[in-house]
C-alpha positions in Angstrom: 9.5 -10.4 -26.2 9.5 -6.7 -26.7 12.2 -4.4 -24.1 11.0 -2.7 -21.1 11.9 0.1 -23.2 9.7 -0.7 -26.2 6.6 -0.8 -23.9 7.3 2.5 -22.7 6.7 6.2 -24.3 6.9 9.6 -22.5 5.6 12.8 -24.1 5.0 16.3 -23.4 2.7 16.3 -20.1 2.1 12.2 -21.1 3.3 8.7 -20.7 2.0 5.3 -21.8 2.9 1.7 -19.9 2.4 -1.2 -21.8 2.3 -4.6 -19.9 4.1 -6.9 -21.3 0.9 -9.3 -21.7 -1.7 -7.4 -19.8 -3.0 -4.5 -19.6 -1.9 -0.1 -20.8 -2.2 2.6 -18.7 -1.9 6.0 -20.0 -1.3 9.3 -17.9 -1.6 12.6 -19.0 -1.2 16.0 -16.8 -3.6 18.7 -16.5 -3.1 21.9 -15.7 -5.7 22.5 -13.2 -5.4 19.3 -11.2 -7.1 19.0 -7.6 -6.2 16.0 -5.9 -9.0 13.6 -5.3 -9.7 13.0 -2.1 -9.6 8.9 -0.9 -12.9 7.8 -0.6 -15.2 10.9 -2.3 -17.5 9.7 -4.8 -15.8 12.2 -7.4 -12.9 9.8 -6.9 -12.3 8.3 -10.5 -9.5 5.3 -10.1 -7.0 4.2 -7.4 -4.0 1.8 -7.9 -3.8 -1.4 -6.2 -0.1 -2.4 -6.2 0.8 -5.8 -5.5 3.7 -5.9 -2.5 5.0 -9.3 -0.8 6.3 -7.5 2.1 3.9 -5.1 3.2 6.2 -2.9 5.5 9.1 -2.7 3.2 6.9 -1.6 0.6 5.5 0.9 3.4 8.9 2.4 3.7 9.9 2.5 0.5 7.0 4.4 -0.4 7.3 7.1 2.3 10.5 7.3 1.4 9.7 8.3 -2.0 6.9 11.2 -0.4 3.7 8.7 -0.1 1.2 10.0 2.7 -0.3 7.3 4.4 -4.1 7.8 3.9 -5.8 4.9 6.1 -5.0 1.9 7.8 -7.0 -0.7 5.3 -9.8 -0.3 7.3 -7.8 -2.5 9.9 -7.6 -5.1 7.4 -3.8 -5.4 7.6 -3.7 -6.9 3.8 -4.0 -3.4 2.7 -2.8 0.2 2.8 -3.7 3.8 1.2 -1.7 6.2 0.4 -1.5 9.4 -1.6 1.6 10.0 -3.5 3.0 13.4 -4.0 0.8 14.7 -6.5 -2.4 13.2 -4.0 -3.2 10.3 -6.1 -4.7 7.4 -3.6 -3.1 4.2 -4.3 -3.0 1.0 -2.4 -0.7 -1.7 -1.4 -2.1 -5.0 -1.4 -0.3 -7.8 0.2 -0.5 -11.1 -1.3 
């Protein structure tokens, strides 16, 4: 089993995740970035993130400058967000 480390590599303006048996996701900066806005069909990706407890996940991730985007539609399984750079992302309770 390889080390958190070993699945891990962080360059100049990039940074690759490697699952440990699932899947890579690779990031890279761009100069001229303009946030996406949740729910415009220019919108390329979000991030579900899987939580247990949805409202210590909620805190946490205000605490760490999240903007709460939506209420999950007032599905209460899920919430958006943006985080600091305006990525959407979502927490999912399961």
């Amino acid at each position: 089993m390889e080390s958190p480390e070993a699945r891990r590599a962080v360059g100049e303006g990039s940074a690759v995740l490697r699952g440990e048996r699932g899947p890579v996701l690779a990031f890279q900066s761009v100069a001229d970035h303009r946030p996406p806005v949740w729910g415009a069909p220019e919108q390329q990706f979000h991030l579900d993130v899987r939580v247990e407890d949805s409202g210590t996940a909620h805190e946490a991730v205000l605490a760490l400058g999240a903007v709460p985007l939506g209420d999950g539609g007032g599905d209460a399984a899920w919430r958006v967000y943006a985080d600091p750079a305006g990525h959407p992302f979502r927490l999912v309770r399961f």
